[in-house]
N, C-alpha and C positions, 0 to 999 in steps of 0.2 A: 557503453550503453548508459546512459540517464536511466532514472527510475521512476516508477510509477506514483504521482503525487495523489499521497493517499488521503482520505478523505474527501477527494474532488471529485468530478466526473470528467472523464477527457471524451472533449471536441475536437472537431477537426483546425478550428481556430485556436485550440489550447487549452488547458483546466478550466472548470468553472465549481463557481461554491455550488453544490446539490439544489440550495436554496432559489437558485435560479434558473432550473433545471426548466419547470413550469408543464405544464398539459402536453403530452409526450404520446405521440407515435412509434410503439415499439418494436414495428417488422416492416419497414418499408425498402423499394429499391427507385434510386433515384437517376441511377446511371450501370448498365451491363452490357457484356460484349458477349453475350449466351448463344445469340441466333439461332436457340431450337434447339439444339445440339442435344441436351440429355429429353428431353420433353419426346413422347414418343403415342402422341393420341392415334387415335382409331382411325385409319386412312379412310377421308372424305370419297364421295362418289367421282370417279373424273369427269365426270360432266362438266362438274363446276367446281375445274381447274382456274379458269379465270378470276372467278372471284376469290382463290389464293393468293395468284400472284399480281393481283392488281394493288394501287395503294388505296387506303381505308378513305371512304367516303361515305355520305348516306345514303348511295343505293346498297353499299355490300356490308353498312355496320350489320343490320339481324345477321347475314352469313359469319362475321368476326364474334359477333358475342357468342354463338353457340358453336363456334370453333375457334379460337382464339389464339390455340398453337399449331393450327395450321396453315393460319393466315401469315405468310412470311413478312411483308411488313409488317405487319403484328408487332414483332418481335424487333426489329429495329429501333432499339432501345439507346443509341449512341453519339446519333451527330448531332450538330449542333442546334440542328433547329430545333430539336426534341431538347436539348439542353437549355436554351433558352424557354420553350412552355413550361418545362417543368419548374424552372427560376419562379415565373411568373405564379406556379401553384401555389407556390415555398410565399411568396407574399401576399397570397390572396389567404392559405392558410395563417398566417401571420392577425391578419384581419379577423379569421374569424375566430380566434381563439388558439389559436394551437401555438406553440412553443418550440416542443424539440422534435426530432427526427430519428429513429436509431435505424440507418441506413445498413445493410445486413449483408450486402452483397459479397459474393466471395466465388462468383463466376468473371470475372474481367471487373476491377473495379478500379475509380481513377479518383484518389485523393484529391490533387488539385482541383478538377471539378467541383467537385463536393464542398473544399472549400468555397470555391467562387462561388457557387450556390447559396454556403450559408451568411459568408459579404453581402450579397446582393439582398438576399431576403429578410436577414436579421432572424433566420431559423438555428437553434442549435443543431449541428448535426455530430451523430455519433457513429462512426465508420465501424464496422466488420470486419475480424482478419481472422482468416483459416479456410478451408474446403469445401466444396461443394459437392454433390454425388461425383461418384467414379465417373459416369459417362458425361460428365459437362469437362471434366479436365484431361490438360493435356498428356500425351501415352507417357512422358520422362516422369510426370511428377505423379504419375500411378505409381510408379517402382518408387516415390519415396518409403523411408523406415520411420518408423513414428519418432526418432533422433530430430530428423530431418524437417517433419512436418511440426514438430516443438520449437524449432529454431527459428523457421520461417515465420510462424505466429509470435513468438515471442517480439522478433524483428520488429515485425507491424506494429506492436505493441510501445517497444520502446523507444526504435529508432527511426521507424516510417520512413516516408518519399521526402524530401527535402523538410524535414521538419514536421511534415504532418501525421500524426498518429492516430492508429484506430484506436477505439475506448470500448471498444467487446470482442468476443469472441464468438463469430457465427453472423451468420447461420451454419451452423454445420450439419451437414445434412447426408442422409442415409437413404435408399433404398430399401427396397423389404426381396428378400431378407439382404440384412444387411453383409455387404461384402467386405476382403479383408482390409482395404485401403480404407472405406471408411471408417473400417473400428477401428484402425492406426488413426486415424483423424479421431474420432471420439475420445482414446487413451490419450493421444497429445494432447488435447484441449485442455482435459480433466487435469493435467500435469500440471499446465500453465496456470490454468486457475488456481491448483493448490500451491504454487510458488509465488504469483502474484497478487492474488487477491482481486482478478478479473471477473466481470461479469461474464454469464456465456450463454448461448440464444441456439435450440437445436431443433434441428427441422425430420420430422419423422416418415419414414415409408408410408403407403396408400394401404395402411394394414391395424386393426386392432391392436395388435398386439405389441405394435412398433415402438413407441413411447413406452413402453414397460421398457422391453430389450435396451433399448437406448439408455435410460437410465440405470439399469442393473451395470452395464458395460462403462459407464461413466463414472458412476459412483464409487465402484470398486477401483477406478483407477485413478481417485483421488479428488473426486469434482463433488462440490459443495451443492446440495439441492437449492439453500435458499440465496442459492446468488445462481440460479440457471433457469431459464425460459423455456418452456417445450410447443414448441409452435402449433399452427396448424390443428389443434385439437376439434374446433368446428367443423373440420369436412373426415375425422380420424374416428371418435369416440360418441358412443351414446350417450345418454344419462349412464347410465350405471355404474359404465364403464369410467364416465369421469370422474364420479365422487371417489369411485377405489383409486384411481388414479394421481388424482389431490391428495391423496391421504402421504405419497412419495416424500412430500415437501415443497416442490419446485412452482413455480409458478407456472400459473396455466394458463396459454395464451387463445384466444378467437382474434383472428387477424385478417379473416376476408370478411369485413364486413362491406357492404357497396354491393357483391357478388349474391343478386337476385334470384338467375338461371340455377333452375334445378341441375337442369345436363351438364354432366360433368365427364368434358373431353378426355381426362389422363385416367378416368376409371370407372367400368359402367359397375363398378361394387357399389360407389358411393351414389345418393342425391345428395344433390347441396343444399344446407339448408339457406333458409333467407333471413332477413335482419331479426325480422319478428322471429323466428326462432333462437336463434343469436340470445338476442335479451332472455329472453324466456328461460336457456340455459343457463345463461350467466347468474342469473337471479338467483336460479337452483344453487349451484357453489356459494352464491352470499347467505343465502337461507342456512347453509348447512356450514357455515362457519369458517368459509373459503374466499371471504371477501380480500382477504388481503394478500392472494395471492394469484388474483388477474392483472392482464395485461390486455390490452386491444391492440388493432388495426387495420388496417386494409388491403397490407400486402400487393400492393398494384407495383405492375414490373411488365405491363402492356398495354400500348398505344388506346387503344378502345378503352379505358377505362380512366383516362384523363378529360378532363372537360374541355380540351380542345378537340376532340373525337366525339364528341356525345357521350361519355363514359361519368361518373359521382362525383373523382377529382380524391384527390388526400383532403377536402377540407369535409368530407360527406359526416365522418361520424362527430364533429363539431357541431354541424348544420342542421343534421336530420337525427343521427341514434342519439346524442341525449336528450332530446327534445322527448324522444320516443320512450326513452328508459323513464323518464321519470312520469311519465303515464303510466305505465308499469311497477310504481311501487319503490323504484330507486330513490332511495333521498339523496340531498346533495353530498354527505360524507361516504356514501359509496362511491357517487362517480369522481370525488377528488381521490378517494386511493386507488381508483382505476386507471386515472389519467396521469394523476399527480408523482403519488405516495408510494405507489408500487414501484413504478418508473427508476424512481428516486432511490430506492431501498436496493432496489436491485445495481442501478447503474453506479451508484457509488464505491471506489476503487476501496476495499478494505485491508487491513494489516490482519496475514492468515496466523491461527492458534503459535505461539511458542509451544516447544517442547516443556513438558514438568518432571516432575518426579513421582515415579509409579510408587504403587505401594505394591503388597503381598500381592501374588495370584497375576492374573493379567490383568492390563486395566485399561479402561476402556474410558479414557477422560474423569468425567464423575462419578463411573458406576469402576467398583470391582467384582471382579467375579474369577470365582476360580473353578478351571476346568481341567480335565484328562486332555490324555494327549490325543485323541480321537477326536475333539469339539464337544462334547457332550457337557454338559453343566453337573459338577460334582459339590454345587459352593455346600458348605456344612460340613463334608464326612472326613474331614480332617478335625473334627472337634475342637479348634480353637474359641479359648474361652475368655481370652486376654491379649487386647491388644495395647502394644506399647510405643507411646510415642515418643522417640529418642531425639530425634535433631529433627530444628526447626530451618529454612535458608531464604535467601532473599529468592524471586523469582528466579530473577534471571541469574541462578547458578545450578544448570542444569546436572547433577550429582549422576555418578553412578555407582554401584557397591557392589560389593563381595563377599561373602561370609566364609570365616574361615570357624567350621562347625565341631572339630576336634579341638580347639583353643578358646573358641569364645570368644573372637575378633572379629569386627567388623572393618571393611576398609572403605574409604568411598573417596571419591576426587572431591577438590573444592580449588577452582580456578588450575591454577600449576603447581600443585600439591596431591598428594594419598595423604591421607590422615586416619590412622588407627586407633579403637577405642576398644574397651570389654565389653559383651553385652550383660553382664551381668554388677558390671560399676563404671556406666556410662560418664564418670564425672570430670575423666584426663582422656585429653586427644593426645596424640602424640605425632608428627611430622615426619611420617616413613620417606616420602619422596618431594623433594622440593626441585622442581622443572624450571629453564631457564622462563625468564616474564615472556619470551615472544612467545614459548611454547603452550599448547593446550594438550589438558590429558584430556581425551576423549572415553576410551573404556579400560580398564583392570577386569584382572580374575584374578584368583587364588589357587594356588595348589596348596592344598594342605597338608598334604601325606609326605610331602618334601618340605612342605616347610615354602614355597614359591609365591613369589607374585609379580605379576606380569602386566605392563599400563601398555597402552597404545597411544601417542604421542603424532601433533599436524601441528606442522609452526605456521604463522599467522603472513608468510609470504603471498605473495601471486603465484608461484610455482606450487604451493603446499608439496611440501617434503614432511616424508612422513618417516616414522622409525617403531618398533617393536622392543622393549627393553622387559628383563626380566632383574629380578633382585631377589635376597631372601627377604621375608618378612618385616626384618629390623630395618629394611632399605639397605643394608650393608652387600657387599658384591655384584656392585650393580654390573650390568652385561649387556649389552648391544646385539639383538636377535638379528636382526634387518633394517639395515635403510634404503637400498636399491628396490627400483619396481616398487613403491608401497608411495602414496600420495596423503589419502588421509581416510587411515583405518577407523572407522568411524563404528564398531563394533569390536570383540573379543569374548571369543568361547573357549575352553578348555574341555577335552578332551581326556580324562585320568588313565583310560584302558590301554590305547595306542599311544598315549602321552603325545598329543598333537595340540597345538593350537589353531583355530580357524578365526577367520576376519572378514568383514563385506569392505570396502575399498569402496566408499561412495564418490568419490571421484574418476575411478577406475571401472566403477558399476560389474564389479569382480566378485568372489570368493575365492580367499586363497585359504594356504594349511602350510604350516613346517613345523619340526618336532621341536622339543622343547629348548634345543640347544641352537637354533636357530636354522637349522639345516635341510635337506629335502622338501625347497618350496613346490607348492603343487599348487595351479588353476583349476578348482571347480568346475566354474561354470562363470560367464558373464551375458549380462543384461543389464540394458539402460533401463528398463521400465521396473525390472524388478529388482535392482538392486540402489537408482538414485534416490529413496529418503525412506533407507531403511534405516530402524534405529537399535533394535537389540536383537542379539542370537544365544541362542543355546545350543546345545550336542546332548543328542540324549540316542544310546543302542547305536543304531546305524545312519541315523538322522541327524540335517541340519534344519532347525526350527527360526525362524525368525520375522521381524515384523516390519509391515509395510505402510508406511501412509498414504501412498497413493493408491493400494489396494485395500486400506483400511481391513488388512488379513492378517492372520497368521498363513505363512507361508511354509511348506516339507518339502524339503528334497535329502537327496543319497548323500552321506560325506565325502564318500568317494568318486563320484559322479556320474554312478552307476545306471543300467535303467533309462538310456538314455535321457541322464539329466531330467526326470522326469519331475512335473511340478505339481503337487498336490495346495489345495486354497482348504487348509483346515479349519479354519475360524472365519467367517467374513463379518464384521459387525456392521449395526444398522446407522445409518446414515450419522454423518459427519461427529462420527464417533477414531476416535485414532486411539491403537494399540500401541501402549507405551513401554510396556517391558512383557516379558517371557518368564516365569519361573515353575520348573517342574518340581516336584520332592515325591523322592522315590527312593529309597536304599541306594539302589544303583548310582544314582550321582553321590550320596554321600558314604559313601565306605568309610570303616571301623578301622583306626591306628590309638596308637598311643599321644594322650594329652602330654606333653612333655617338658610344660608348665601346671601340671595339676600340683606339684612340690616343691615348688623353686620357690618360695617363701619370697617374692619381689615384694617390695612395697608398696609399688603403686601399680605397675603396667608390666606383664611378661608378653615381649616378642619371638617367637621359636624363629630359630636359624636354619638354613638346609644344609649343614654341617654336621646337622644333630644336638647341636647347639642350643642355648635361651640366652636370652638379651632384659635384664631386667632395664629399665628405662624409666626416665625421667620425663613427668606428660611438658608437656610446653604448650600446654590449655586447656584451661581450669575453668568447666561451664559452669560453674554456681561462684564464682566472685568476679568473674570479667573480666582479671587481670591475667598477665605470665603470672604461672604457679609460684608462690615463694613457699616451697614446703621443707620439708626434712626429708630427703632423696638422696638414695644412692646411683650411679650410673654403675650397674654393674654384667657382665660378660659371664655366662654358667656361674653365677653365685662367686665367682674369686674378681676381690676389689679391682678394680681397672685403677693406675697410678693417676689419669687425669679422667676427667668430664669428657664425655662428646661433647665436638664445637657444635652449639644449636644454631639452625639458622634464624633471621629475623621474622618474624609474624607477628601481624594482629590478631591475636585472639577472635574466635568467634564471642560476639556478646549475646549473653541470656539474662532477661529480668529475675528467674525464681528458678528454681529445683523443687519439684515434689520428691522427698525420698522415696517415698512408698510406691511408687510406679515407674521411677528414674521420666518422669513428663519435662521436658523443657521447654520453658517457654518464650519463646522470641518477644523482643517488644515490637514487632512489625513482624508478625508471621503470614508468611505468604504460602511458603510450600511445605508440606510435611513429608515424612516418610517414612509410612506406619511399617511395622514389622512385627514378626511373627513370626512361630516356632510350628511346625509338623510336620506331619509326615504318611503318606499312604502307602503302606503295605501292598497294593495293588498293582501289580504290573497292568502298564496301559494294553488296552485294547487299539489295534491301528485300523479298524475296521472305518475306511471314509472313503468320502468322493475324491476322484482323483479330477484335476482341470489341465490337461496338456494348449490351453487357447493361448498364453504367455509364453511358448519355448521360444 
């Protein structure tokens, strides 16, 4: 699969620079093979059957405009002759101002077409790939899994019909209330977008409340508000209803403009409003600070509403609504971010967040905040009054750490290395583990009461073969846990009571468990949605805790797989916020042993062994002069001389500008990422009192 060229917008002719995106139609259908199928209005009188199924002319247009889905040709949206008027619209809009098209359809849609359209007319058009309600699609691709409906969109996305690629995703479209295939289509959409950086356009039930639901189920499942369109909000939401609604983030679309008739076939809850009301709304969101986040259209996707029918045409709101807005008070920097800016903002293919490095507590991108294990906000009652900033890293060396709290070690990855230091004389690293170059460490833990530490290891093949290794602390005795069944462990919790280790398998979309000696592997539980971009876990009592970005959650289940596997959403953060790491402190994870470096008089660095052992050691990086350490060092084994030196392997030093002594601060000269830490501890056994979510089993 090609990838998506980011910075552009993709057309169905191929990328274009944003900049020429130009005054954009952003909910139109220009070719579908729907025939009625999900559309299900009010059955007409039989009288007047005939003017059903007759074709549209000007004795029976009044009977089509106020029935519109139940006039069968109507709906005859496909051959050719309708393909060629609609050409014809594509360049009459062209004339009157209009630019692009973002063609939405995802009930029977035809790439080439569309192409040929935007040849012919010199319109940009930007295709739709994903689902439509349940009842418009066929009975096999109900029974897709949201695996399946991520693949198929993805597909559209990357690989298209002979070359030709959609450049959004949507309409995807719901029902009220929403049924389970479309929320698998909502969860996939939301997936895709947070992996590629898609626009996405969602079509909501004939229901208030629908648009809330929609994006509660979207966003939790990894979908960015300001790259998503929520359609239909004109014939959906009131005033009131839409300013709380804006406030989500997403942009908020009016897309039947042209559609005058009050009556409205698919639901006598709703009157439609008309243009003049349309503007009047819109104005409302610009008045209240929401101008940058409209979108228009006119959503025509039937016969009678083309100007070869007596219907407005796609060129009406060029024609007639701005003309009309700016009698209303519109200047012109509104309607360019209406047609323009917005368009633009949204349609452009973006590069989604890299991972960083968390700091204390759980972290939520910019903000920290530390809570119990319930969700409840405890930030302060740990009394930290000091925080210390130890290592500085370049971005993209995404670190993960360990503390070993009986010794005063810290361990953390840097590319295909552990590197250990003291927190209490941050000044020598020392190179526990040096990983072949193809390999990446992904996660470490510490056993401290042995003396243990354990990395999880994905080499950089097409296959990702993955492995589990354990060593003591000094990196000496290194051991092979598993390499069968394990792909790319892309997590690691320890477990001290049952002495088990647990891992998520983000290629495998698993949890697994074996004990410390690598033995009695156990299956969890697997899921693709809640287990593909998770990124940190913990083991706390009976519980596995860990975090999701596509559900931007803290996620609980059993260790054991108890309970049928039951899923608890203990934290959900607000929008296009990602939960970067997990850290509880509780007595309970850190039990009381002997320091067994408190007396071994090293001189620079003590590593404990799980022999019972200490490893005095020589650092091989020296963050206050830049260089390899040249000091006065012994390499020494429990305090008795060792006859030669350990062979060091080769490294570049990390380089720092300065050393504070008085705070152990270091400071990068190009500091990108930090990675605050911090000492306490709650007395408080958590409370498990929360809402339990079984809608992800």
């Amino acid at each position: 699969m090609s990838e998506l060229p980011k910075g552009m917008i993709q057309t169905v002719c191929g990328p274009i620079d944003p900049a020429n995106l130009g005054s954009t139609l952003c909910h139109e259908h220009l070719y579908h093979e729907i025939d009625g199928k999900p559309f299900h209005p009010r059955p007409p009188n039989s009288i007047h059957e005939k003017l059903n199924s007759s074709s549209i002319n000007a004795e029976n247009l009044w009977w089509t405009t106020f029935h519109p889905y139940s006039h069968r040709d109507n709906l005859n949206y496909r051959d050719r002759e309708i393909m060629n008027i609609i050409t014809d619209e594509m360049k009459f809009l062209k004339l009157n101002g209009g630019d692009s098209v973002v063609e939405v359809t995802t009930f029977g849609k035809s790439l080439p077409e569309l192409k040929a359209m935007s040849v012919k007319s010199g319109v940009n058009i930007i295709a739709g790939a994903g689902f439509y309600v349940e009842s418009a699609m066929p009975s096999h691709v109900v029974q897709y899994t949201t695996e399946q409906i991520y693949n198929e969109i993805q597909s559209d996305l990357l690989v298209g019909v002979n070359g030709i690629k959609c450049g959004v995703i949507g309409e995807i479209a719901s029902d009220w209330p929403i049924n389970p295939f479309e929320r698998r289509a909502l969860v996939a959409s939301a997936q895709v977008q947070h992996e590629l950086g898609v626009p996405v356009i969602l079509h909501p039930g004939r229901n208030p409340d629908a648009p809330t639901e929609i994006m509660r189920i979207f966003l939790e499942s990894g979908g960015k508000a300001d790259k998503t369109v929520m359609s239909h909000l004109d014939r959906t939401l009131n005033d009131e209803e839409l300013l709380e609604f804006a406030r989500i983030g997403c942009l908020s679309e009016f897309d039947l403009f042209g559609s005058e008739c009050s009556y409205y076939e698919l639901s006598d809850a709703f009157d439609m409003p008309n243009d003049a009301t349309r503007i009047r709304r819109l104005k409302l969101l610009i008045d209240n600070g929401f101008g940058h986040r409209i979108t228009i259209s006119h959503d025509i996707h039937t016969k009678h509403r083309l100007m070869k029918y007596g219907g407005h045409g796609f060129s009406h709101i060029h024609m007639n609504v701005v003309p009309k807005m700016k009698m209303r008070g519109y200047s012109d920097q509104h309607i360019t971010d209406i047609l323009v800016n917005n368009p633009k903002q949204w349609l452009t293919l973006v590069k989604m967040d890299k991972l960083k490095t968390s700091k204390n507590g759980i972290s939520f991108r910019d903000t920290d905040v530390l809570m119990n294990t319930t969700g409840a906000n405890v930030e302060n009652v740990l009394g930290i009054k000091k925080t210390t900033l130890l290592v500085k890293l370049n971005k993209s060396e995404s670190i993960r750490l360990s503390i070993d709290w009986i010794h005063n070690l810290i361990f953390y990855n840097f590319n295909d290395k552990i590197i250990a230091f003291n927190l209490t004389q941050p000044l020598y690293g020392y190179i526990v583990v040096n990983e072949m170059i193809f390999n990446s460490i992904l996660d470490l833990c510490v056993n401290p009461l042995d003396s243990q530490l354990f990395w999880s290891v994905s080499d950089n093949s097409f296959n990702r073969r993955g492995k589990i290794m354990r060593a003591s602390e000094d990196g000496s005795n290194q051991t092979l846990l598993i390499d069968t069944d394990i792909k790319e462990p892309i997590t690691l919790a320890i477990d001290l009571v049952i002495k088990r280790l647990y891992w998520i398998d983000r290629a495998l979309f698993q949890i697994y468990s074996i004990d410390f000696n690598g033995n009695d592997l156990k299956s969890i539980h697997k899921s693709h949605q809640l287990f593909k971009l998770s990124f940190y876990m913990i083991v706390f009592h009976d519980d596995i805790y860990w975090s999701n970005y596509y559900h931007s959650s803290i996620l609980k289940m059993n260790k054991f797989g108890l309970n049928n596997t039951q899923i608890s959403y203990l934290v959900r953060t607000e929008t296009g916020s990602d939960i970067e790491s997990i850290r509880i402190i509780d007595p309970y994870l850190q039990p009381y042993s002997t320091n067994r470096c408190l007396h071994s008089k090293c001189s620079h660095l003590c590593l404990p062994m799980s022999d019972r052992q200490y490893h005095c050691v020589c650092p091989q990086i020296n963050f206050n002069t830049h260089l390899y350490p040249n000091i006065d060092c012994v390499d020494k084994l429990n305090e008795r001389l060792r006859a030669t030196q350990r062979s060091l392997p080769q490294f570049k030093p990390i380089e720092f500008e300065m050393i504070n002594s008085e705070t152990y601060r270091l400071i990068n000269s190009n500091p990108l990422i930090s990675t605050d830490m911090s000492v306490g501890m709650d007395s408080q056994n958590p409370n498990f009192d929360h809402q339990t979510d079984n809608s992800y089993k």
